[in-house]
N, CA, C and O atoms as CSV, one atom per row, in Angstrom:
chain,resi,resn,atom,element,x,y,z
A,1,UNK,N,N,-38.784,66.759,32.458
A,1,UNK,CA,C,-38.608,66.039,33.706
A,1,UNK,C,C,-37.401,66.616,34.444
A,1,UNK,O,O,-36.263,66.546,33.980
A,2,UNK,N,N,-37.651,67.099,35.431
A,2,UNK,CA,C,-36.685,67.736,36.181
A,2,UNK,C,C,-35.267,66.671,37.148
A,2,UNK,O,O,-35.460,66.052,38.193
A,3,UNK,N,N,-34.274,66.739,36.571
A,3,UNK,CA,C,-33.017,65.573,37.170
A,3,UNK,C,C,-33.269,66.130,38.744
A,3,UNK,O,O,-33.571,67.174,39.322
A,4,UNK,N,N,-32.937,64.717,39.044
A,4,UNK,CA,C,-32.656,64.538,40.446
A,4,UNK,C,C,-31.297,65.227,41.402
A,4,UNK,O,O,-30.128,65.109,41.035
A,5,UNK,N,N,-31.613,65.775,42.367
A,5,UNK,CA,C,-30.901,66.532,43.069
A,5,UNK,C,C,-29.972,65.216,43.958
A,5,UNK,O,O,-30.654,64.358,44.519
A,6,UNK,N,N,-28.321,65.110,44.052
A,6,UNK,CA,C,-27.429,64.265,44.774
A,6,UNK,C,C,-27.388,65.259,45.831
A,6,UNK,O,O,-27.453,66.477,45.663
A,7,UNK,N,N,-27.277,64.652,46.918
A,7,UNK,CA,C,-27.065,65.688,48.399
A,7,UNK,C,C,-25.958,64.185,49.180
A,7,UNK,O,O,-26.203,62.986,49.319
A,8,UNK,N,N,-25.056,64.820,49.439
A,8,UNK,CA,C,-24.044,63.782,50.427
A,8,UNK,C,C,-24.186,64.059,51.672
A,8,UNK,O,O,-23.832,65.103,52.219
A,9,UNK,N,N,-24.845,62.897,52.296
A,9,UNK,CA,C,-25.705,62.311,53.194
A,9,UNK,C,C,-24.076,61.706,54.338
A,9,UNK,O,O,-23.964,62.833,54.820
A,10,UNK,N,N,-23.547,61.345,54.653
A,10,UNK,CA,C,-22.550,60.446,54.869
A,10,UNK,C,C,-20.894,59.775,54.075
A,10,UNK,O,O,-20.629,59.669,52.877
A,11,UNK,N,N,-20.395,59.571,54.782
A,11,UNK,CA,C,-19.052,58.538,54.110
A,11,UNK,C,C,-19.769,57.357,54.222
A,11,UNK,O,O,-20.573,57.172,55.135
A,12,UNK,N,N,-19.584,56.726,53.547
A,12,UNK,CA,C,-19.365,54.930,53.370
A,12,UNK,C,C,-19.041,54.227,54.935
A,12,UNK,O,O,-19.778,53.545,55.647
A,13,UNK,N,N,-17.734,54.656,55.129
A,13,UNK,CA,C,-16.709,54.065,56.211
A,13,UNK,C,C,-17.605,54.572,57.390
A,13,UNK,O,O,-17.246,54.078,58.459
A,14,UNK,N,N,-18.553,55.328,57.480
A,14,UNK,CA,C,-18.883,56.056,59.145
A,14,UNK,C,C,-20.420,54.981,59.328
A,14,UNK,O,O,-20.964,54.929,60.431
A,15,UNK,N,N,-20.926,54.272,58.262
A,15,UNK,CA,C,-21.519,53.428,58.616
A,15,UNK,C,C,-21.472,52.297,59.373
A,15,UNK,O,O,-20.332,52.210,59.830
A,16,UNK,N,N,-22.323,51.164,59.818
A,16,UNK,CA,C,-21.927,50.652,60.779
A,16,UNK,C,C,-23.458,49.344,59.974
A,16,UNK,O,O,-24.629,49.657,59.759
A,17,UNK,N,N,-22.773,47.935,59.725
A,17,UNK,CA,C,-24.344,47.512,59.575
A,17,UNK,C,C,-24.862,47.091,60.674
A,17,UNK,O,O,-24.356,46.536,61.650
A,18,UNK,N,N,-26.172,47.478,60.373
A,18,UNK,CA,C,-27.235,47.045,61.078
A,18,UNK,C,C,-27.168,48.208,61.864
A,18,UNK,O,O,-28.380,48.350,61.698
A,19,UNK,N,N,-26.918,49.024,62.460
A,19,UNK,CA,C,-27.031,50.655,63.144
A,19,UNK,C,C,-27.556,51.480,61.833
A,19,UNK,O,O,-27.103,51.687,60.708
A,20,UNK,N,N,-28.565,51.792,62.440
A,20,UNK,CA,C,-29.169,52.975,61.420
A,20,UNK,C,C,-28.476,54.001,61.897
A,20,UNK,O,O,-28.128,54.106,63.073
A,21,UNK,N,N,-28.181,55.022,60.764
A,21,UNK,CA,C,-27.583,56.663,60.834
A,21,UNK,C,C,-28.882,57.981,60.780
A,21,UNK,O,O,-29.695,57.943,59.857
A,22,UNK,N,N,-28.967,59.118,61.862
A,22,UNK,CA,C,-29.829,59.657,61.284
A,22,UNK,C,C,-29.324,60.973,60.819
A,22,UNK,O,O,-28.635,61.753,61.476
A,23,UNK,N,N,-29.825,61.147,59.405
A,23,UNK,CA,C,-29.101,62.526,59.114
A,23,UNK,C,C,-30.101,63.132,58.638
A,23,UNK,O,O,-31.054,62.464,58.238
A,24,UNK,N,N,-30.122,64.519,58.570
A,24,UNK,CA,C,-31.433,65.945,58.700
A,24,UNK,C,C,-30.871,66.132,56.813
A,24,UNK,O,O,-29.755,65.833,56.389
A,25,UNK,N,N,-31.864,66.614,56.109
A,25,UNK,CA,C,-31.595,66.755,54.529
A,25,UNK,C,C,-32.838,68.117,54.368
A,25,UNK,O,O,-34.051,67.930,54.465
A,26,UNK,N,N,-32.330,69.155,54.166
A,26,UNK,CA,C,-34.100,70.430,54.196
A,26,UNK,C,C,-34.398,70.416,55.243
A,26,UNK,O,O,-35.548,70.847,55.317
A,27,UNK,N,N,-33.832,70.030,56.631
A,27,UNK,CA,C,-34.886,70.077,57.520
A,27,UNK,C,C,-35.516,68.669,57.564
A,27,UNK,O,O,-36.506,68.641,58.294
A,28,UNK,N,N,-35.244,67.627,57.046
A,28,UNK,CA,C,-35.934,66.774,57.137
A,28,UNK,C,C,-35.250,65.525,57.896
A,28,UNK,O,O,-34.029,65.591,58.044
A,29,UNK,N,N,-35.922,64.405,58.384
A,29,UNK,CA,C,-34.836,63.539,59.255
A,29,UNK,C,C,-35.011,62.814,58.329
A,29,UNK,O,O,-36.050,63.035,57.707
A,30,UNK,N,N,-34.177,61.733,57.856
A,30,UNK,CA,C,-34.052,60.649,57.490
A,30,UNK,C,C,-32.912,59.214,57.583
A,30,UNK,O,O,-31.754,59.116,57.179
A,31,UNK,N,N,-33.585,58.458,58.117
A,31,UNK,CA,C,-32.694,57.236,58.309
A,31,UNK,C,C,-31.650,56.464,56.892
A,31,UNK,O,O,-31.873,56.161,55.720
A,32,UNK,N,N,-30.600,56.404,57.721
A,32,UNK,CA,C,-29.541,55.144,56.636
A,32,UNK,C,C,-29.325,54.093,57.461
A,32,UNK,O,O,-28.975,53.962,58.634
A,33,UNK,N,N,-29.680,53.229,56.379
A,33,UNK,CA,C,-29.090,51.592,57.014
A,33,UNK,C,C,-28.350,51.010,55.936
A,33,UNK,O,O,-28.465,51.036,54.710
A,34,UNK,N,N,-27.472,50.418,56.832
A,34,UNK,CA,C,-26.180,49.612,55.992
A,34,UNK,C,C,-26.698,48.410,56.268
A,34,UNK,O,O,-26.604,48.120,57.460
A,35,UNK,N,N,-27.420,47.287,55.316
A,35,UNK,CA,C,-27.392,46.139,56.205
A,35,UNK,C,C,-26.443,45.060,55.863
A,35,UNK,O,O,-25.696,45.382,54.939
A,36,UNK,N,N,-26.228,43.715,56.400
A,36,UNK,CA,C,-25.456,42.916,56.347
A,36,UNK,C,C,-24.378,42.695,55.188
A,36,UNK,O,O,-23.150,42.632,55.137
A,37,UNK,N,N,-25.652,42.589,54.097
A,37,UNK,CA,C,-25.543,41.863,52.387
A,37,UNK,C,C,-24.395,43.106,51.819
A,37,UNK,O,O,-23.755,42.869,50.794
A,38,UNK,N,N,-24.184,44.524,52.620
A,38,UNK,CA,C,-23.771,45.762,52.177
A,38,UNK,C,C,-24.575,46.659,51.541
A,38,UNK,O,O,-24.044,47.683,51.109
A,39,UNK,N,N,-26.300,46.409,51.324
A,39,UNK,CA,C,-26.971,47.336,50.448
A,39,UNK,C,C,-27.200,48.275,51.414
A,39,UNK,O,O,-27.090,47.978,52.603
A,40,UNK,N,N,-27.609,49.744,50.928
A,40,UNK,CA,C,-27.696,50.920,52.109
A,40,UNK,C,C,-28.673,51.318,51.569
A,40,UNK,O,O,-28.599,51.515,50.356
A,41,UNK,N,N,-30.042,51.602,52.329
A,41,UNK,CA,C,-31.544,51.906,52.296
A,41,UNK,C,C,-31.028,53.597,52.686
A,41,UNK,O,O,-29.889,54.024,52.876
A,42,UNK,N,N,-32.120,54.192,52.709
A,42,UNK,CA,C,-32.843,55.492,53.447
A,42,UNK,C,C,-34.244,55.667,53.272
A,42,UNK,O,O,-34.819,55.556,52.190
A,43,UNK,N,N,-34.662,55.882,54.119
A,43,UNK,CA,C,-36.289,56.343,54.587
A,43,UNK,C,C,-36.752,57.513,55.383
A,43,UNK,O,O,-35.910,58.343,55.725
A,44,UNK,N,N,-37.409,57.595,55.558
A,44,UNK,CA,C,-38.475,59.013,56.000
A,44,UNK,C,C,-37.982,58.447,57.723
A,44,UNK,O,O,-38.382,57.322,58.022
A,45,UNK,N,N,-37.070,59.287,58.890
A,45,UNK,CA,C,-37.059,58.012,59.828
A,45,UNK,C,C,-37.656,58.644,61.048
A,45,UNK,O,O,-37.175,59.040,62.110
A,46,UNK,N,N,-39.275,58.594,60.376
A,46,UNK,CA,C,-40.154,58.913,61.339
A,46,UNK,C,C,-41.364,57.650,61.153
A,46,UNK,O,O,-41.946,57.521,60.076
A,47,UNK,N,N,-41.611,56.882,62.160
A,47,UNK,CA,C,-42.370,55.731,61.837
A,47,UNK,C,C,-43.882,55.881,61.649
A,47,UNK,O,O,-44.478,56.106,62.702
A,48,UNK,N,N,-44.463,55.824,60.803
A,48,UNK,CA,C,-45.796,56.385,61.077
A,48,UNK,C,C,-46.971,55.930,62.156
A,48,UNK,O,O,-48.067,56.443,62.383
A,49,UNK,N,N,-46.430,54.965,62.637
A,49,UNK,CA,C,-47.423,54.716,64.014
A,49,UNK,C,C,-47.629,55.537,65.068
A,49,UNK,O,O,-48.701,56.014,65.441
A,50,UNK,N,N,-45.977,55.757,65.778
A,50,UNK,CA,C,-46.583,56.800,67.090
A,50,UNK,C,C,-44.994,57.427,66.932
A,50,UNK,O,O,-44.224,57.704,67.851
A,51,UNK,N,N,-44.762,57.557,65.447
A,51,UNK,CA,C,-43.686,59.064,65.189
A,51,UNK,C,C,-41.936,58.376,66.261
A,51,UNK,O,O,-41.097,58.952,66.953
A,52,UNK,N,N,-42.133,57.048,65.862
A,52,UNK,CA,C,-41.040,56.404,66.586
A,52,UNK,C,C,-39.490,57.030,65.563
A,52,UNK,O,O,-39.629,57.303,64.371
A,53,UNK,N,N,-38.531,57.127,66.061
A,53,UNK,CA,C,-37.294,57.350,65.122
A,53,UNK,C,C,-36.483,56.281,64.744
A,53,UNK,O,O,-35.335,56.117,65.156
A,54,UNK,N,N,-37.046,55.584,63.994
A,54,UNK,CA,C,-36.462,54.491,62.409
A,54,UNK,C,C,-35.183,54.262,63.062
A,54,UNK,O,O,-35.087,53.360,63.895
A,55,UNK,N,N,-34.179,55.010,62.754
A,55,UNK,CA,C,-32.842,54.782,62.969
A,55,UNK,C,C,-32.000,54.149,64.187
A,55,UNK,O,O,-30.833,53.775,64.301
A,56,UNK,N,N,-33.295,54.207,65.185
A,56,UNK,CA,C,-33.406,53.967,66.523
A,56,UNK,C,C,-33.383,52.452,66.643
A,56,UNK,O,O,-33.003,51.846,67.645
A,57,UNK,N,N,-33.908,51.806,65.320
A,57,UNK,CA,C,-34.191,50.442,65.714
A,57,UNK,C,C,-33.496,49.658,65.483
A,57,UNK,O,O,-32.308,49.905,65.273
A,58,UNK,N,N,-34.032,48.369,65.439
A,58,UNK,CA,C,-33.366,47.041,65.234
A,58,UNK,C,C,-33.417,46.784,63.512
A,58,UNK,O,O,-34.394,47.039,62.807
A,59,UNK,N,N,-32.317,46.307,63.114
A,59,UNK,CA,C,-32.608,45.959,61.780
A,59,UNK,C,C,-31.831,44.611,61.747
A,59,UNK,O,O,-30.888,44.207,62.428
A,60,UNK,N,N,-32.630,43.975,60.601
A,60,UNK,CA,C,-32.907,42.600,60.593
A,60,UNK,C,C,-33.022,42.181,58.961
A,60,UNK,O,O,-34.203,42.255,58.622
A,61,UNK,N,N,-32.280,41.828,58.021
A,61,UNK,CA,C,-31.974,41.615,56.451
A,61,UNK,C,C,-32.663,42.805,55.914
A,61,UNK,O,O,-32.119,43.906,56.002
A,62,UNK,N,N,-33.414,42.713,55.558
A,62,UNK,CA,C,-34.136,44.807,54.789
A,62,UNK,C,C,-35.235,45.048,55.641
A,62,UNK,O,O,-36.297,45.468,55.183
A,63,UNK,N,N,-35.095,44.852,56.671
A,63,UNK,CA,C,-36.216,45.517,57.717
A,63,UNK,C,C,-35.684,46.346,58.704
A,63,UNK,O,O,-34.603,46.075,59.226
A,64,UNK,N,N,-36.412,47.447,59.050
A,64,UNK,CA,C,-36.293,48.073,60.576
A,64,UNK,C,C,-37.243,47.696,61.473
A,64,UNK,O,O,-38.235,47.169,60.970
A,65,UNK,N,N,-37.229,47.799,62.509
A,65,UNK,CA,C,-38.144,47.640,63.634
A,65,UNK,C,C,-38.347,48.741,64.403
A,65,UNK,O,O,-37.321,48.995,65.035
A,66,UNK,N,N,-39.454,49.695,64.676
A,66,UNK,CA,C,-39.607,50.556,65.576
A,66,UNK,C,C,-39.954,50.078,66.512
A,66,UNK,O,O,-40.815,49.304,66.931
A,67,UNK,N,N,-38.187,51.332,67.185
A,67,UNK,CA,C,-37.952,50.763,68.883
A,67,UNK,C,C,-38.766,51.208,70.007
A,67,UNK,O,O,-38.586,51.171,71.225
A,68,UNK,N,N,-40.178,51.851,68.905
A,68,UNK,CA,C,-41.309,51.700,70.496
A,68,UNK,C,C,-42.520,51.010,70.056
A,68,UNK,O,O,-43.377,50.693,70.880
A,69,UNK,N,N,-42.634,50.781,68.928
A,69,UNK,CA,C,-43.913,49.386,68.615
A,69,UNK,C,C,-43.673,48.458,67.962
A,69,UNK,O,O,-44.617,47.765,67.584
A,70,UNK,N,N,-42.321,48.111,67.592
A,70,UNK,CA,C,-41.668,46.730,66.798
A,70,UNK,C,C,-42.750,46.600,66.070
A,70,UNK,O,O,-43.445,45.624,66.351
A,71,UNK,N,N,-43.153,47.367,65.116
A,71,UNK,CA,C,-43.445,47.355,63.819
A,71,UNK,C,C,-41.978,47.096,62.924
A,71,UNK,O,O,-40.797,47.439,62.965
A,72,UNK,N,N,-43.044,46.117,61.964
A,72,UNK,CA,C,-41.551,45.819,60.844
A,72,UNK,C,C,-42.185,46.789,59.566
A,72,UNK,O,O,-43.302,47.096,59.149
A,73,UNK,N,N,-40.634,47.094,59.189
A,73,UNK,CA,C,-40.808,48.247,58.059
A,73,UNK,C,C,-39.580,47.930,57.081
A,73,UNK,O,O,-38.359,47.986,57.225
A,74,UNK,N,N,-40.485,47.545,55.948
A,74,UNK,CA,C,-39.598,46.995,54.820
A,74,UNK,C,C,-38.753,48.148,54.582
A,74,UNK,O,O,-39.284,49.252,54.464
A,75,UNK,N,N,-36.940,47.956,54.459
A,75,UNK,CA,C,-36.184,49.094,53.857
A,75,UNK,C,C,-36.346,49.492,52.794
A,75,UNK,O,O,-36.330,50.714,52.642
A,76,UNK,N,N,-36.608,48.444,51.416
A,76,UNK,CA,C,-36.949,48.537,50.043
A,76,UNK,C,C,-37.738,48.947,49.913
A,76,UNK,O,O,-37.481,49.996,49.322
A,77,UNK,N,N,-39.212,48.826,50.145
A,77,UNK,CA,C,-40.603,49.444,49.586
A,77,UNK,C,C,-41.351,50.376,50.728
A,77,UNK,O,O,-42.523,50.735,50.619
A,78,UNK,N,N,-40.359,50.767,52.015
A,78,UNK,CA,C,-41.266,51.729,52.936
A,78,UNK,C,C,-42.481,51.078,53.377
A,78,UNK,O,O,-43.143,51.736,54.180
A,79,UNK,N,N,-42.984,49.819,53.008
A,79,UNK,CA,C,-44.304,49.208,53.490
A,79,UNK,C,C,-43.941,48.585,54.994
A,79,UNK,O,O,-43.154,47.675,55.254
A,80,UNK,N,N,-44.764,49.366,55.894
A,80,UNK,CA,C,-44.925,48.206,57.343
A,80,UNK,C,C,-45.687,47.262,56.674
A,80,UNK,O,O,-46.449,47.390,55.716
A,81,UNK,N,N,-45.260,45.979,57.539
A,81,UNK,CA,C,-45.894,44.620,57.363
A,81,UNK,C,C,-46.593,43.939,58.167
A,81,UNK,O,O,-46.450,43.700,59.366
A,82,UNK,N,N,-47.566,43.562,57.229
A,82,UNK,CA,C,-49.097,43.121,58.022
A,82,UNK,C,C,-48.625,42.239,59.249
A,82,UNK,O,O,-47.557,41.640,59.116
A,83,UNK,N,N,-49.383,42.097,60.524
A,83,UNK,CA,C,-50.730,43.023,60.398
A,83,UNK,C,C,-50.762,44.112,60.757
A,83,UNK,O,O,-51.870,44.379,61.221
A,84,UNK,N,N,-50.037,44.971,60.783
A,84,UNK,CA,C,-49.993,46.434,61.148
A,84,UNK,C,C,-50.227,47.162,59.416
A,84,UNK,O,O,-50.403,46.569,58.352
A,85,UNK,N,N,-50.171,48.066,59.595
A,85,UNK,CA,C,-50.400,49.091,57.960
A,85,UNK,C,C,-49.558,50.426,58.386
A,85,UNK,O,O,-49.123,50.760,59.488
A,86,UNK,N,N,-49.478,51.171,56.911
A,86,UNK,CA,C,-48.824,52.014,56.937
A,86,UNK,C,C,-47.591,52.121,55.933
A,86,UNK,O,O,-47.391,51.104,55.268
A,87,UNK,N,N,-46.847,53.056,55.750
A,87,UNK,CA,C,-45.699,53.275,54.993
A,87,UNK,C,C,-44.729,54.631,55.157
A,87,UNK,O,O,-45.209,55.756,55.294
A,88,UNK,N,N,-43.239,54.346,55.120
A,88,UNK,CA,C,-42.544,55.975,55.159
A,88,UNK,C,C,-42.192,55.852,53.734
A,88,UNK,O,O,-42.228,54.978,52.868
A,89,UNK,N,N,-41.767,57.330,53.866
A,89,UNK,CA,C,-41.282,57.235,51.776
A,89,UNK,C,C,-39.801,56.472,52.153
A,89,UNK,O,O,-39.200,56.140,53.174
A,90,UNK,N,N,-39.647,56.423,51.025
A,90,UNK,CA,C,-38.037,55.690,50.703
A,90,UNK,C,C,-36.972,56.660,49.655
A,90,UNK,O,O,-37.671,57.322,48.887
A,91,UNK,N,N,-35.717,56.861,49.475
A,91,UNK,CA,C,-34.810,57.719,48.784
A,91,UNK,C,C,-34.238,56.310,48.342
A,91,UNK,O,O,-34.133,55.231,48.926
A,92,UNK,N,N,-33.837,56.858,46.789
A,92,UNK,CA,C,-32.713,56.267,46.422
A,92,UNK,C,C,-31.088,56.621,46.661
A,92,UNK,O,O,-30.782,57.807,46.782
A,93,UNK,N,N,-30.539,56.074,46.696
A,93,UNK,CA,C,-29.151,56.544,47.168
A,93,UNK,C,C,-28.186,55.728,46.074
A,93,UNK,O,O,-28.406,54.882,45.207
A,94,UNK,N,N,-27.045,56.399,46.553
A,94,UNK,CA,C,-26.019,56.370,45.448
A,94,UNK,C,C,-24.648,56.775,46.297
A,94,UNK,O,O,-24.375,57.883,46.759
A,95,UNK,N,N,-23.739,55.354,46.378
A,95,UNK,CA,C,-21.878,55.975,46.639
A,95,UNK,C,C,-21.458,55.799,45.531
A,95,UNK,O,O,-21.595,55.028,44.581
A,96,UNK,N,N,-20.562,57.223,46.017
A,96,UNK,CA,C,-19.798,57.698,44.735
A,96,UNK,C,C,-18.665,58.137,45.478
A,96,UNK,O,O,-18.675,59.090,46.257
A,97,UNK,N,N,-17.258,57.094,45.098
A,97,UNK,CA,C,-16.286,57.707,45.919
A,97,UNK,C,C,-16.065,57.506,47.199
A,97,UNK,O,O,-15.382,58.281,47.867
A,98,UNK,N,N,-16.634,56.414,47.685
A,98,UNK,CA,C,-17.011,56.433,49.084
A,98,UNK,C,C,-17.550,57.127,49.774
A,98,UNK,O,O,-17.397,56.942,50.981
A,99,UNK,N,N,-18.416,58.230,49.306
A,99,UNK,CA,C,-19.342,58.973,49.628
A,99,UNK,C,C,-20.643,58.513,49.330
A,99,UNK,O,O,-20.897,57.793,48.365
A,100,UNK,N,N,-21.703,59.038,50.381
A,100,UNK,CA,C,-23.174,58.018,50.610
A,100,UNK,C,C,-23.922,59.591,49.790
A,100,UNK,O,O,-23.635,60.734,50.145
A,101,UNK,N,N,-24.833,59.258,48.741
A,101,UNK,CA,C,-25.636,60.346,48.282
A,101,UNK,C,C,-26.887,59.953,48.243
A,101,UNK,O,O,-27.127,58.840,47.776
A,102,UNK,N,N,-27.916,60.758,48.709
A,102,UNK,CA,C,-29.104,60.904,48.640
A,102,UNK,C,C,-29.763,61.280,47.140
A,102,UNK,O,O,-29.441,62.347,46.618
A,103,UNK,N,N,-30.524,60.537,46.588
A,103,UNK,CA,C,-31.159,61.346,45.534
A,103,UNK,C,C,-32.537,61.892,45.668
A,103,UNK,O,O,-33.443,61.118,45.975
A,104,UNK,N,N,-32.771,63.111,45.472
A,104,UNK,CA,C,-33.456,63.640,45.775
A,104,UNK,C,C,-34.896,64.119,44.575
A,104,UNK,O,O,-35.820,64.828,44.972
C-alpha cells in the first residue's frame, strides 16, 4: 500500500471561517474551508453541476453552497444534497505546526 503524499496547502492563521481558500495542488484546484466549530474540509472546488468554483460560496456548518446554483454540498462526504445529485472528491487534511496539509 503505497503512504500518502503531505503537500502544504496553506498556514492555519491565513484562513478565515466560513471563506473558502482556493489553492491549485498538480494542477489541480481545490477548495479549503475553515468552518465555525474550527474543522477544515478540502474538496475537488469544481461543483459538478455547471463547473461552479466551491470556494466561491457560502458555507453554512459542513456545507458549501454553489455561488451559481446554491446547490448544497456536504464538506465531509462530497455528496450534493437531495434533491439535486452528484458529488466532488474530498482530501483529508492534516495541521501540523500550524501548517494546513493536504493528504494526498
Amino acid at each position: 500500500m503505497r503512504a500518502l503524499e503531505k503537500v502544504r496547502v496553506a498556514a492555519l492563521e491565513d484562513l478565515t471561517p466560513l471563506i473558502g481558500t482556493k489553492v491549485l495542488v498538480d494542477g489541480k484546484e481545490i477548495g479549503l474551508f475553515l468552518t465555525e466549530d474550527g474543522n477544515i474540509y478540502a474538496v475537488n472546488n469544481v461543483c459538478p453541476h455547471k463547473q461552479g468554483p466551491l470556494s466561491e460560496g457560502t458555507v453554512s456548518e459542513h456545507s458549501v453552497f454553489c455561488p451559481l446554483h446554491d446547490q448544497q454540498i456536504d464538506l465531509e462526504t462530497g455528496i450534493v444534497q437531495e434533491p439535486d445529485t452528484g458529488c466532488v472528491e474530498t482530501y483529508e487534511v492534516e495541521v501540523i505546526d500550524g501548517d494546513v496539509y493536504l493528504c494526498l
